[in-house]
TORKOL-4160 file (C-alpha; in steps of 0.2 Angstrom, whole numbers, padded with zeros to 4 digits, m for minus):
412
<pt num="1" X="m0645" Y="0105" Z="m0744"/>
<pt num="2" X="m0634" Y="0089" Z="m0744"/>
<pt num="3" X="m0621" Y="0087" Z="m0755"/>
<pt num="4" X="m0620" Y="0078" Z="m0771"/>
<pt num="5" X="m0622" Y="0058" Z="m0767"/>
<pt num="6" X="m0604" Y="0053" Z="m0773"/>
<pt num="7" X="m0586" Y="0059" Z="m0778"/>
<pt num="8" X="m0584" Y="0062" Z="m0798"/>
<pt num="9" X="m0604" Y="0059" Z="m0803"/>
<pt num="10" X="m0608" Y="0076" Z="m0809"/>
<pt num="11" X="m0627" Y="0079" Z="m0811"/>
<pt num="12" X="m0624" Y="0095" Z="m0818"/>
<pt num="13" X="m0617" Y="0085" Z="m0834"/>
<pt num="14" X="m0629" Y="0076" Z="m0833"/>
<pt num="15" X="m0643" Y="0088" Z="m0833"/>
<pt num="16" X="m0635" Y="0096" Z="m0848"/>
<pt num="17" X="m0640" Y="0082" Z="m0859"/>
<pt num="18" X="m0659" Y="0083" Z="m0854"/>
<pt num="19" X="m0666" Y="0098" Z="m0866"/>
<pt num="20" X="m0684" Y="0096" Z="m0857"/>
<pt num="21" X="m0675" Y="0101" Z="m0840"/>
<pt num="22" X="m0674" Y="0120" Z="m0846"/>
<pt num="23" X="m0691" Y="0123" Z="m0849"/>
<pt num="24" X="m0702" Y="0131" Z="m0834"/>
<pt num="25" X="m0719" Y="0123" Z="m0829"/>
<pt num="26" X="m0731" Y="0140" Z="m0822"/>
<pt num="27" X="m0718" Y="0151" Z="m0821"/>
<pt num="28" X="m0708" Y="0139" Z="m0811"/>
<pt num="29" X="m0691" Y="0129" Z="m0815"/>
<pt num="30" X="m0698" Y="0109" Z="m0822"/>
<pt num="31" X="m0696" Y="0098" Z="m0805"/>
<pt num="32" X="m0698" Y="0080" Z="m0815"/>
<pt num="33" X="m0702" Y="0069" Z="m0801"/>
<pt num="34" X="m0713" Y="0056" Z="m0813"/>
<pt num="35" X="m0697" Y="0045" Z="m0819"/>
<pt num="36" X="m0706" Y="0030" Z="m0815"/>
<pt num="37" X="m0718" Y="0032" Z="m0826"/>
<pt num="38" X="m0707" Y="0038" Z="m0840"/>
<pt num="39" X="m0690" Y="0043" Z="m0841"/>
<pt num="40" X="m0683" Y="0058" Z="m0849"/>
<pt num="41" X="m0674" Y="0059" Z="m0865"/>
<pt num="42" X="m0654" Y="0063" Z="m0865"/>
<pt num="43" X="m0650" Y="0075" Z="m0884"/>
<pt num="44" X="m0644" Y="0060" Z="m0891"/>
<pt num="45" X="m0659" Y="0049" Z="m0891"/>
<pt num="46" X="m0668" Y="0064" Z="m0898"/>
<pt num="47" X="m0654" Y="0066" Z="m0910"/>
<pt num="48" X="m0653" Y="0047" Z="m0915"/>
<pt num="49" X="m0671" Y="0050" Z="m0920"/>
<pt num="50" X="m0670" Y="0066" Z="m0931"/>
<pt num="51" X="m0654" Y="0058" Z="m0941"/>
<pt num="52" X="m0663" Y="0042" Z="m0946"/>
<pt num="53" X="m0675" Y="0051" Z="m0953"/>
<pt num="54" X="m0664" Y="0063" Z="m0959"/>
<pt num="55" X="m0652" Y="0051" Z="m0968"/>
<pt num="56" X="m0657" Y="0033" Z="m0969"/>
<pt num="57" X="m0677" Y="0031" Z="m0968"/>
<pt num="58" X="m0678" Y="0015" Z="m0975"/>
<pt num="59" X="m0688" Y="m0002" Z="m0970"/>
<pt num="60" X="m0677" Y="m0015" Z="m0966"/>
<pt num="61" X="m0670" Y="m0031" Z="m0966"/>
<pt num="62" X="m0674" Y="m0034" Z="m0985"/>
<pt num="63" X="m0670" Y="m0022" Z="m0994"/>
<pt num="64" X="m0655" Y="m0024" Z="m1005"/>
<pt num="65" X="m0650" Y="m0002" Z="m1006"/>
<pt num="66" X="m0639" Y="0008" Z="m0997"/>
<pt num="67" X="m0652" Y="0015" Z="m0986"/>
<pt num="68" X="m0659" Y="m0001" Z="m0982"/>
<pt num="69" X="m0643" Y="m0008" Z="m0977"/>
<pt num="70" X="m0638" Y="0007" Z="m0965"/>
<pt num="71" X="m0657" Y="0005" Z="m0956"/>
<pt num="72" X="m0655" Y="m0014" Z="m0954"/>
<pt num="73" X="m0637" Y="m0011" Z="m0946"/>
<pt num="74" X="m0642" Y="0002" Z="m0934"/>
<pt num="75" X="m0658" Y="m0008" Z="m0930"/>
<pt num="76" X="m0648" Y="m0024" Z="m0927"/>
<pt num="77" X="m0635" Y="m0015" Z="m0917"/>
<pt num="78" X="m0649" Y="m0010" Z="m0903"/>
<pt num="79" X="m0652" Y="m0029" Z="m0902"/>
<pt num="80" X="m0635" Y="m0033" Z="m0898"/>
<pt num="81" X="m0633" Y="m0018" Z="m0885"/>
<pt num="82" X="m0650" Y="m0024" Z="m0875"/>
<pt num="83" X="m0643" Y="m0042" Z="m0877"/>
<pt num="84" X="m0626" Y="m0037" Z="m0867"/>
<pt num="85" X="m0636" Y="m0025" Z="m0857"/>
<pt num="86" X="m0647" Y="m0037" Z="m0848"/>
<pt num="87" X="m0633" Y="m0053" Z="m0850"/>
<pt num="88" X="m0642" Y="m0065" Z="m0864"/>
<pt num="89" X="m0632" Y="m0079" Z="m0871"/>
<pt num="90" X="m0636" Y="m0072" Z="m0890"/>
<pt num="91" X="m0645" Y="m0058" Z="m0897"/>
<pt num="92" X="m0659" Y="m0070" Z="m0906"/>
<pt num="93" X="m0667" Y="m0070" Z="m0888"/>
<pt num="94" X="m0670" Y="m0053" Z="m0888"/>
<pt num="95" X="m0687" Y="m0051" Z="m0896"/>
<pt num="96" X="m0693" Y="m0032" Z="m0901"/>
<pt num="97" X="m0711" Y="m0028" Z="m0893"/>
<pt num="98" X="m0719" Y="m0010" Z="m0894"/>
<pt num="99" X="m0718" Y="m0011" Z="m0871"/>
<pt num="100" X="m0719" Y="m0023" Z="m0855"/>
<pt num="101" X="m0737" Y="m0023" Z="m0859"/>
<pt num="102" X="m0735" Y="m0031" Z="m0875"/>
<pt num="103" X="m0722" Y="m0045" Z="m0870"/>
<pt num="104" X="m0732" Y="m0051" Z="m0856"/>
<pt num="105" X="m0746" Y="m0052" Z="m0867"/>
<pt num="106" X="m0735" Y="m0061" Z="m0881"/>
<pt num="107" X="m0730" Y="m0074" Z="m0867"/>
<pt num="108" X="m0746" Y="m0076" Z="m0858"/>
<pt num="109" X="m0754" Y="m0079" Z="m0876"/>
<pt num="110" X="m0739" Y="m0091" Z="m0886"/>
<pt num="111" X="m0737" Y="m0100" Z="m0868"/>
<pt num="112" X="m0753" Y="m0098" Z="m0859"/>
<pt num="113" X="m0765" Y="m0103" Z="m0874"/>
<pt num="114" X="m0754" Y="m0121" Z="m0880"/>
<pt num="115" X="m0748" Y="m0126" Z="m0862"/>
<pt num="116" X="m0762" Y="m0122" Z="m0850"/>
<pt num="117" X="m0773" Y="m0137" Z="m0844"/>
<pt num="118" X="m0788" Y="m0135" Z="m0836"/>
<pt num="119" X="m0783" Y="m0135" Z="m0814"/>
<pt num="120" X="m0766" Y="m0127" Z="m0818"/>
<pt num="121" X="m0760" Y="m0114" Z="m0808"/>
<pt num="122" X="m0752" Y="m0099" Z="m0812"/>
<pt num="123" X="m0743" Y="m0086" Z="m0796"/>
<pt num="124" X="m0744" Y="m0068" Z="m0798"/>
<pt num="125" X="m0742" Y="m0057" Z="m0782"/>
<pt num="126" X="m0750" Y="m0043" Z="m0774"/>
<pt num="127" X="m0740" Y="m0030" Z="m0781"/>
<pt num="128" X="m0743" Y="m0032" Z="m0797"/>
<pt num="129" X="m0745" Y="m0018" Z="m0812"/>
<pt num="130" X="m0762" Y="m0023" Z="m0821"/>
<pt num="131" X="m0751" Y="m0026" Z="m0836"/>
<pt num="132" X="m0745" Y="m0042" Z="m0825"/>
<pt num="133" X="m0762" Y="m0046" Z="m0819"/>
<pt num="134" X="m0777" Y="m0045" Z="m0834"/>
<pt num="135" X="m0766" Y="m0058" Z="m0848"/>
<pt num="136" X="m0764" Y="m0070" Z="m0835"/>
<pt num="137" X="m0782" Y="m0069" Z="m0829"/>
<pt num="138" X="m0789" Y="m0068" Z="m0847"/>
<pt num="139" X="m0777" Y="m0085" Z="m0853"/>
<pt num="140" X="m0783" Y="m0094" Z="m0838"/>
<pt num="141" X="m0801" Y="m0091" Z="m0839"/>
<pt num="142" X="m0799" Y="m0095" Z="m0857"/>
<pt num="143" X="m0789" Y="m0112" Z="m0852"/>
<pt num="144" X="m0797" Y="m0117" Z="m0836"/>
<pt num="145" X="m0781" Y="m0113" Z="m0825"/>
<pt num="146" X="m0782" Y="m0104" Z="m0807"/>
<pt num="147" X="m0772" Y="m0088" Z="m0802"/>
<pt num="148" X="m0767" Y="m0087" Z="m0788"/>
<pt num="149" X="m0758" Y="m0073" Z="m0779"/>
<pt num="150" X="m0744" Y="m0071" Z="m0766"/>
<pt num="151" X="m0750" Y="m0059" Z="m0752"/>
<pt num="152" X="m0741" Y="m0044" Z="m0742"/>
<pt num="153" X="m0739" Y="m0036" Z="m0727"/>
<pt num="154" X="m0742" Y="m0021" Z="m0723"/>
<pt num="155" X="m0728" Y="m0011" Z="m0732"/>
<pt num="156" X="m0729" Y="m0021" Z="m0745"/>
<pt num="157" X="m0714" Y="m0035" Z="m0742"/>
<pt num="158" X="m0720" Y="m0052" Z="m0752"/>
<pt num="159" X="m0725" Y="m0067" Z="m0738"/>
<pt num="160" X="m0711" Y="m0079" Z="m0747"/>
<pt num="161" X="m0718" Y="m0091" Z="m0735"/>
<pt num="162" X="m0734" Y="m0091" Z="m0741"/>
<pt num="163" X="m0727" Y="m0092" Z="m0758"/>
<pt num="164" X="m0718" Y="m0106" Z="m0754"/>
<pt num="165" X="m0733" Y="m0116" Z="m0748"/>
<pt num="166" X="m0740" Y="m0110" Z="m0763"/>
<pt num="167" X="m0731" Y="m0120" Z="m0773"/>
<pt num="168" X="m0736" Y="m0139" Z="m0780"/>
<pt num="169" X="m0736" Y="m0149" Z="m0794"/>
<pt num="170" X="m0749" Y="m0141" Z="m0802"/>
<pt num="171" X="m0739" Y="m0124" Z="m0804"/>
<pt num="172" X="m0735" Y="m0122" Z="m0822"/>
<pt num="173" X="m0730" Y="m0101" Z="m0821"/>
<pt num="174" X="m0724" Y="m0088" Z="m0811"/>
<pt num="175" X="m0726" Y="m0070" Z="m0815"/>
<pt num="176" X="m0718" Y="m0058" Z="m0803"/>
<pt num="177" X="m0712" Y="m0039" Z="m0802"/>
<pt num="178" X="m0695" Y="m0035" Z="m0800"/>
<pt num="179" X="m0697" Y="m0019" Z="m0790"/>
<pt num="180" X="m0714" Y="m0012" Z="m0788"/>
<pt num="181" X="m0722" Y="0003" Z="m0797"/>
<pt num="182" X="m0732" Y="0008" Z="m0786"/>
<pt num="183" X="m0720" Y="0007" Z="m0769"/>
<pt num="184" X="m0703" Y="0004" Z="m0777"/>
<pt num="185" X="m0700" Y="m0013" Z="m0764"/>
<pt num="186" X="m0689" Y="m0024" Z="m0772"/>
<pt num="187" X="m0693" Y="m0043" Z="m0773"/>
<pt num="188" X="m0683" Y="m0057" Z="m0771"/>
<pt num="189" X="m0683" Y="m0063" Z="m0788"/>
<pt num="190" X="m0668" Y="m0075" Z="m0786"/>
<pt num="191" X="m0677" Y="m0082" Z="m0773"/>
<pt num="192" X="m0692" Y="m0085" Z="m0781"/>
<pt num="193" X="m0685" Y="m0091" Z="m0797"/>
<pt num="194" X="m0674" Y="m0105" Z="m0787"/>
<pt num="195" X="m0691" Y="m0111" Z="m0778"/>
<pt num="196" X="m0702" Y="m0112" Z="m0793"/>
<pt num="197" X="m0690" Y="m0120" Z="m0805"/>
<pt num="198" X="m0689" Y="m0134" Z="m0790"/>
<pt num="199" X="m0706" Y="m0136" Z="m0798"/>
<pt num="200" X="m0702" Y="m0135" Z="m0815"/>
<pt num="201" X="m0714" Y="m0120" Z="m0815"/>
<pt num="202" X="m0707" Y="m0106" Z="m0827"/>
<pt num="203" X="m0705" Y="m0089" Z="m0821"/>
<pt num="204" X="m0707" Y="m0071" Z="m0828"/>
<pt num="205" X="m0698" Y="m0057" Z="m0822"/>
<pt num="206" X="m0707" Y="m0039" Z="m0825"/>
<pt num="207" X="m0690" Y="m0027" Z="m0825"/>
<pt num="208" X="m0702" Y="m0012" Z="m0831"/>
<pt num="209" X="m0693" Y="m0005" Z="m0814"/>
<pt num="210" X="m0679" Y="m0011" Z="m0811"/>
<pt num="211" X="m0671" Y="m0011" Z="m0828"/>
<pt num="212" X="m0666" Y="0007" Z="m0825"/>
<pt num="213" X="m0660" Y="0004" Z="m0810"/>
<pt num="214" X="m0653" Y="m0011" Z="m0804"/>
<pt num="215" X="m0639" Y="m0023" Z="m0814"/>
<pt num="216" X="m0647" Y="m0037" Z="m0823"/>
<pt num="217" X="m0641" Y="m0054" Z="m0829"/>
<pt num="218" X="m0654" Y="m0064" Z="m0835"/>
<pt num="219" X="m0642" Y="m0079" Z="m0836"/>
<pt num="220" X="m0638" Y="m0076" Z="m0818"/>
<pt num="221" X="m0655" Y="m0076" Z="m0814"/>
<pt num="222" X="m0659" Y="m0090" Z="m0824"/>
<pt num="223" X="m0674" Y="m0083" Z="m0826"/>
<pt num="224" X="m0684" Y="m0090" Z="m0841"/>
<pt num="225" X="m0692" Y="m0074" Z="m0849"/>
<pt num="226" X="m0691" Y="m0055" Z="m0844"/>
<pt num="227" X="m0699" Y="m0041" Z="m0848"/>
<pt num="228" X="m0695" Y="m0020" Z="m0849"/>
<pt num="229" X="m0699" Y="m0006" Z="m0859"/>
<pt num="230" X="m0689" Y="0005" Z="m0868"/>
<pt num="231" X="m0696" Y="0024" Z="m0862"/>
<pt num="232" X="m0689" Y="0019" Z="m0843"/>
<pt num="233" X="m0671" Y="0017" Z="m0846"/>
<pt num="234" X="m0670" Y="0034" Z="m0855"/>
<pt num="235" X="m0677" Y="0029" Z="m0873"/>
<pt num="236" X="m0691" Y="0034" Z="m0884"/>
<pt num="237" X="m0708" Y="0026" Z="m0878"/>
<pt num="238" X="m0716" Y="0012" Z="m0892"/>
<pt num="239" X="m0701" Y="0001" Z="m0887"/>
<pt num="240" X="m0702" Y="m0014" Z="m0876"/>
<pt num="241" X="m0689" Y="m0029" Z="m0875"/>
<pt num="242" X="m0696" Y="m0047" Z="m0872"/>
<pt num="243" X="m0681" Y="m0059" Z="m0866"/>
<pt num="244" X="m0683" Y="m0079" Z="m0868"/>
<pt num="245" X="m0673" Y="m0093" Z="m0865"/>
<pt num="246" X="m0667" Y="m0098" Z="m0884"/>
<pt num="247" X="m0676" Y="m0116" Z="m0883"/>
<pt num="248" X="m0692" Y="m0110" Z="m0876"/>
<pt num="249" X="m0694" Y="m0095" Z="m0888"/>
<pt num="250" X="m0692" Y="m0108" Z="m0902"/>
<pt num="251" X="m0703" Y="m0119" Z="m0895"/>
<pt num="252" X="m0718" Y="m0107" Z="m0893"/>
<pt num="253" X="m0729" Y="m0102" Z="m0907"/>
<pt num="254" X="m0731" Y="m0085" Z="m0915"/>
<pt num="255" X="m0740" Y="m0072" Z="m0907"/>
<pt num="256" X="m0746" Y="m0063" Z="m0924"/>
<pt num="257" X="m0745" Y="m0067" Z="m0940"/>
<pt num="258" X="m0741" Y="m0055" Z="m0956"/>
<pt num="259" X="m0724" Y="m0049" Z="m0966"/>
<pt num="260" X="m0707" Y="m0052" Z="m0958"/>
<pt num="261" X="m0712" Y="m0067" Z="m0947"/>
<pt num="262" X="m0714" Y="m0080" Z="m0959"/>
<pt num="263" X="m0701" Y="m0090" Z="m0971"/>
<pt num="264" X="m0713" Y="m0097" Z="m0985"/>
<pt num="265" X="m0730" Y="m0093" Z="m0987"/>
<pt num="266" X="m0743" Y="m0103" Z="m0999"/>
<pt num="267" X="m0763" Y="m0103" Z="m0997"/>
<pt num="268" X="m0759" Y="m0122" Z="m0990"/>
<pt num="269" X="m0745" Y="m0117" Z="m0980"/>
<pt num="270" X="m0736" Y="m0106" Z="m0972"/>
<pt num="271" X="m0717" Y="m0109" Z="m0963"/>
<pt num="272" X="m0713" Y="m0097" Z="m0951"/>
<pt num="273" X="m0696" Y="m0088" Z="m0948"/>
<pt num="274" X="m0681" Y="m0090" Z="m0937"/>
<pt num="275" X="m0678" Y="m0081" Z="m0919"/>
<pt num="276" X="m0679" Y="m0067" Z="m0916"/>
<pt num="277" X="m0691" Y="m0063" Z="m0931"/>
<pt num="278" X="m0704" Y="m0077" Z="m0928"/>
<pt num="279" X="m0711" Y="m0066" Z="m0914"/>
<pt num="280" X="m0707" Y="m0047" Z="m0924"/>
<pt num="281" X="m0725" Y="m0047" Z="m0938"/>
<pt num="282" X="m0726" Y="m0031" Z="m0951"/>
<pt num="283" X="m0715" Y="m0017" Z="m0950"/>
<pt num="284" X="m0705" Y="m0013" Z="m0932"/>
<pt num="285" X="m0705" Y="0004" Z="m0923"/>
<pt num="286" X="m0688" Y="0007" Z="m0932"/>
<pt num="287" X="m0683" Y="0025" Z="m0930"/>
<pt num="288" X="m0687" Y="0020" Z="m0910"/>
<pt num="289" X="m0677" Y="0006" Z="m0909"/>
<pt num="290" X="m0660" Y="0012" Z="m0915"/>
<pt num="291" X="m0662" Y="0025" Z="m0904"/>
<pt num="292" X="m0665" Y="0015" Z="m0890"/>
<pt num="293" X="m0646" Y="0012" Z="m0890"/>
<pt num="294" X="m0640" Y="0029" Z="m0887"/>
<pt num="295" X="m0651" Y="0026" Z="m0871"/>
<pt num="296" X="m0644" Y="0009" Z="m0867"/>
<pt num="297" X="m0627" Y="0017" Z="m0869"/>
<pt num="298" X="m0629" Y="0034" Z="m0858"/>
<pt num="299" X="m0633" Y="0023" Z="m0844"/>
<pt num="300" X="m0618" Y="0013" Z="m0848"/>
<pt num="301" X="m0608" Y="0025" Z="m0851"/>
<pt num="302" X="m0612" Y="0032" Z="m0830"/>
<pt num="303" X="m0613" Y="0014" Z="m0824"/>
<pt num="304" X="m0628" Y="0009" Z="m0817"/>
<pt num="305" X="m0620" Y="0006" Z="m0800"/>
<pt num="306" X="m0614" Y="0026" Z="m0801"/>
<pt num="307" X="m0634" Y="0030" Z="m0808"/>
<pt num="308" X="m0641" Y="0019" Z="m0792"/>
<pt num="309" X="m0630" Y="0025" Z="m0780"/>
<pt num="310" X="m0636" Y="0044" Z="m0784"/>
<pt num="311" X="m0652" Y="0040" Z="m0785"/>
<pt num="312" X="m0653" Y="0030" Z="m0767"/>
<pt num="313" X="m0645" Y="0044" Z="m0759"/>
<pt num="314" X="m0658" Y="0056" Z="m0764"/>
<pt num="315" X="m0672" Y="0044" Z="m0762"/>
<pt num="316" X="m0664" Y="0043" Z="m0742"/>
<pt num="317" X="m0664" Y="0062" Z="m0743"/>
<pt num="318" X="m0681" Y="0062" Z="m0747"/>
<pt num="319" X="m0688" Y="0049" Z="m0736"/>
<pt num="320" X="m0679" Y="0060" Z="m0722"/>
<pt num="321" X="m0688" Y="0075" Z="m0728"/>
<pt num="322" X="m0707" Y="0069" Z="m0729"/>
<pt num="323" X="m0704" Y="0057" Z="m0713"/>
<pt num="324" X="m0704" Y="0075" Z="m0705"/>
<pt num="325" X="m0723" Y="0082" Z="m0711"/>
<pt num="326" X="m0736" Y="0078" Z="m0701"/>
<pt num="327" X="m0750" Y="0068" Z="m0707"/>
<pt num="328" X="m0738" Y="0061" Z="m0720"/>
<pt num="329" X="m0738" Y="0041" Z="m0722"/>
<pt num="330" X="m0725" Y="0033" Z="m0733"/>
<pt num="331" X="m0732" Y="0019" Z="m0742"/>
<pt num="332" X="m0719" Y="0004" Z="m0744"/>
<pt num="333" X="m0706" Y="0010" Z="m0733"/>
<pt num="334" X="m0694" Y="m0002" Z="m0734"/>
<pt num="335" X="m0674" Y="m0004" Z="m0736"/>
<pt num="336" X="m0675" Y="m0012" Z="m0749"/>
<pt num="337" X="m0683" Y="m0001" Z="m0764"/>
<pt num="338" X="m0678" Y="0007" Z="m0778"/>
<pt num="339" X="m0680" Y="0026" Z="m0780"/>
<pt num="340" X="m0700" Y="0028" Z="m0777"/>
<pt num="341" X="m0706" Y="0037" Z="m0765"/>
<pt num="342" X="m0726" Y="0035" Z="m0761"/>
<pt num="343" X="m0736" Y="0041" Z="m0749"/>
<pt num="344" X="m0752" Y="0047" Z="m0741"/>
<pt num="345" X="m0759" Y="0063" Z="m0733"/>
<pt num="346" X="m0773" Y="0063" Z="m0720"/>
<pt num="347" X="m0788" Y="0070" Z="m0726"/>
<pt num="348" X="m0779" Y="0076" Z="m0743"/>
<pt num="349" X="m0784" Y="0068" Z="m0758"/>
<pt num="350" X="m0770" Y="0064" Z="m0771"/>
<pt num="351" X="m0776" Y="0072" Z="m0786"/>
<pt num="352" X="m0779" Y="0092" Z="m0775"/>
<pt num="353" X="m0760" Y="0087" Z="m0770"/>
<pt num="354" X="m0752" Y="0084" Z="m0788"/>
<pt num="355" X="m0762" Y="0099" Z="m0795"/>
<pt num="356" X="m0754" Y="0110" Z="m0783"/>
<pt num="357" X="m0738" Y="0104" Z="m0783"/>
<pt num="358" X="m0741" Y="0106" Z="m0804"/>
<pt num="359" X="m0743" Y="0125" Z="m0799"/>
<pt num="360" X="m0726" Y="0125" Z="m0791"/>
<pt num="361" X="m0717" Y="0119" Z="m0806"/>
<pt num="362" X="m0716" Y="0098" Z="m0800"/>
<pt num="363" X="m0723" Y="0084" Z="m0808"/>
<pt num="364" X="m0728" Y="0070" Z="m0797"/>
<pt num="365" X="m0740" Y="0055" Z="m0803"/>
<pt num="366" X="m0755" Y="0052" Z="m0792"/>
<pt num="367" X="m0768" Y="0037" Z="m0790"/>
<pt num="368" X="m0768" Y="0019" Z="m0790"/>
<pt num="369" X="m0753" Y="0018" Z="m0803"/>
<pt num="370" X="m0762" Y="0005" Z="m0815"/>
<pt num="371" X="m0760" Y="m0006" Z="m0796"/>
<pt num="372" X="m0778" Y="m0006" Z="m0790"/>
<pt num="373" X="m0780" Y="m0023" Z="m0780"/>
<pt num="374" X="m0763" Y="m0016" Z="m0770"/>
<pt num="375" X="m0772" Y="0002" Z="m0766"/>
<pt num="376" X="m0785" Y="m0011" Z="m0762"/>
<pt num="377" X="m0777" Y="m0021" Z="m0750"/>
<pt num="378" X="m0768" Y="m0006" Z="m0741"/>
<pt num="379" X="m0783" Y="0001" Z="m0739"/>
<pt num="380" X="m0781" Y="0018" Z="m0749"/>
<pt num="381" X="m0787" Y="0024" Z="m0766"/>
<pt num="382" X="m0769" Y="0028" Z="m0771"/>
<pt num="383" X="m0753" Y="0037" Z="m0767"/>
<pt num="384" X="m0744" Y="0054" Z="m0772"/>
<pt num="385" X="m0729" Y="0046" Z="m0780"/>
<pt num="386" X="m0712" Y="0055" Z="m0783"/>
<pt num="387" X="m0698" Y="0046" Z="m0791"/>
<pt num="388" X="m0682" Y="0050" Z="m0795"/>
<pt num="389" X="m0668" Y="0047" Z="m0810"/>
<pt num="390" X="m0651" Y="0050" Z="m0815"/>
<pt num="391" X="m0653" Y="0069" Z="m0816"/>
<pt num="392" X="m0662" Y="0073" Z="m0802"/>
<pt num="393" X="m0655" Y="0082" Z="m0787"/>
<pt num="394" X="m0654" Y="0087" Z="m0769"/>
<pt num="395" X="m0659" Y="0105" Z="m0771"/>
<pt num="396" X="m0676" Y="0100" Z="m0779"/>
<pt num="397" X="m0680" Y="0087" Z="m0766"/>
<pt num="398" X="m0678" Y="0103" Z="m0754"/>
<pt num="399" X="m0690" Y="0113" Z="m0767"/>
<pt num="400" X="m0703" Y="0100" Z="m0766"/>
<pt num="401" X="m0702" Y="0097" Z="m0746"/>
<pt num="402" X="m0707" Y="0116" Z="m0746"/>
<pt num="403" X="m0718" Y="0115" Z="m0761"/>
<pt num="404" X="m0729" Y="0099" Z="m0750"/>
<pt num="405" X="m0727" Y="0110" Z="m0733"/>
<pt num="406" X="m0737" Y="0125" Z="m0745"/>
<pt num="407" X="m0749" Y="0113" Z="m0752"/>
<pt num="408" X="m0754" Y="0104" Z="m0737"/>
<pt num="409" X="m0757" Y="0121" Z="m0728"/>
<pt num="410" X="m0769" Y="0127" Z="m0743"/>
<pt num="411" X="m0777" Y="0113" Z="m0742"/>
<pt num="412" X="m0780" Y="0109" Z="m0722"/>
């Protein structure tokens, strides 16, 4: 077994603060190799929740009692900690969504339905999450416009080139994946941000991935929105962060209408409210959201360098490992990726795989990861993903190696 990634990062620790990791799955010790599609949650995100309820169950923002004060505060106090967590200029441009879903929605709807001209054109890529693909098709079908996507090779590295030549005056937006689900390749998002803004095109960045993982700094970026979910970055799910540019959010429309998101409402007239509240109708996900900062600050708290650094090592480890078993195809091997690994087995089908290595104890997610024109283009029905988080180790990447060894044998 190798040794632990890095001097003075103790998973152990870390482990501790995981209740779920102690229970036994079949008789076996809980392998959780299904980070990317949620995260596990550390005791005080769990506690976070039970003391609201607990103490201050309240709805916020209006209410003038002691209760409704405390809930406002600690609600508030998670849109300052995302606002510092991702580098936004002020907390107003964090807007509260229930996931990435929803805020690409909100966007592609506020933006797509009252600046879309019929023969504009909006870029996606090949690696998109259906999440990045349906509201763009839906707001251009509905407006006239043309999506057009950025292709790949082969392990699924974007053809910049072509995206270049993509490029014109008729591009009006560019949505694009920071690191894929599916594969885990990184994208050149500065990149492509720098070429589309050439063309005053606005870009989207889906940090769904990435925002566990890699440092962001949306002003860095310059980026104009970006978009991530709560339940990735160790937080309860039901909570999604939408970033915009101050100017542009206050210059789109509301994306639904009701309590909280107005200023003055008559039956000839309604006025709606100031940022961040304009796009937050009815009453939030409240007990998720304040404890949504607990997460923001465990990951702080580590450093998300230390938290990457572990987890690339053991993505390496286990790149090592499955390079070794015959018949074994790793889909998206690249340098560049975050800690996904997905692959293919000759003449094993995903789904018999998953539910055998679900008899040894390890969860793994199987299929086309909500990414059916990649599986498409790659030629496969889908992958066997495993993907790996803060307190995952060595020692279980060694359990699954013989775990898949076992499986493929019963099945061959």
């Amino acid at each position: 077994m190798m040794a632990e990634s890095q001097s003075g990062y103790n998973v152990e620790t870390i482990r501790n603060l995981f209740p779920i990791l102690n229970r036994k799955v079949k008789g076996r010790d809980l392998i959780y190799f299904d980070n990317a599609a949620t995260a596990q949650k550390p005791i005080q995100v769990i506690e976070a929740l039970t003391h609201y309820y607990s103490h201050y169950n309240a709805n916020i923002h209006r209410g003038l009692h002691t209760l409704a004060d405390e809930a406002t505060a600690a609600f508030e106090a998670t849109r300052h900690s995302i606002q510092h967590f991702i580098g936004a200029a002020v907390p107003e441009e964090i807007i509260f969504t229930k996931g990435t879903t929803e805020s690409i929605n909100l966007v592609a709807s506020a933006w797509g339905n009252t600046h879309l001209q019929k023969g504009d054109e909006i870029i996606i890529s090949s690696l998109e999450h259906h999440a990045n693909i349906v509201p763009w098709q839906m707001v251009a079908e509905a407006r006239g416009a043309q999506l057009r996507v950025i292709p790949i090779d082969d392990n699924g590295v974007l053809d910049m080139e072509a995206f270049q030549n993509m490029l014109n005056e008729k591009t009006r937006f560019v949505s694009i994946v920071h690191a894929s689900n599916a594969l885990g390749v990184i994208n050149p998002v500065e990149d492509i941000i720098t070429l589309a803004h050439k063309f005053d095109a606005l870009v989207l960045v889906d940090a769904a991935q990435s925002s566990v993982h890699l440092e962001l700094d949306v002003q860095q970026l310059d980026c104009d929105f970006l978009v991530f979910s709560g339940h990735k970055i160790y937080g309860p799910t039901g909570t999604g962060i939408l970033y915009g540019k101050k100017a542009l959010l206050e210059m789109l429309p509301p994306y639904q209408g009701g309590g909280e998101m107005i200023k003055e409402v008559t039956f000839e007239k309604t006025t709606y409210n100031e940022l961040p509240f304009k796009f937050e109708a009815g009453t939030p996900n409240i007990a998720d959201f304040i404890a949504l900062k607990p997460a923001v600050d465990f990951i702080q708290d580590i450093g998300k360098k230390n938290i990457h650094a572990h987890e690339d090592a053991l993505l390496r480890y286990a790149t090592e490992k499955l390079e070794t078993i015959d018949g074994l195809h790793i889909r998206g091997n690249v340098a560049n990726k975050v800690s996904v690994v997905s692959f293919t087995i000759d003449d094993i089908h995903p789904q018999d795989l998953a539910i055998l290595l679900d008899n040894q104890g390890i969860a793994v997610r199987t299929g086309h990861h909500c990414a059916q024109p990649l599986m498409k283009r790659l030629g496969i029905v889908g992958t066997t993903r495993a993907s790996f988080a803060a307190y995952n180790t060595f020692e279980e990447i060694d359990i699954f190696a013989q775990a898949l060894n076992k499986s493929i044998k019963m099945l061959k």
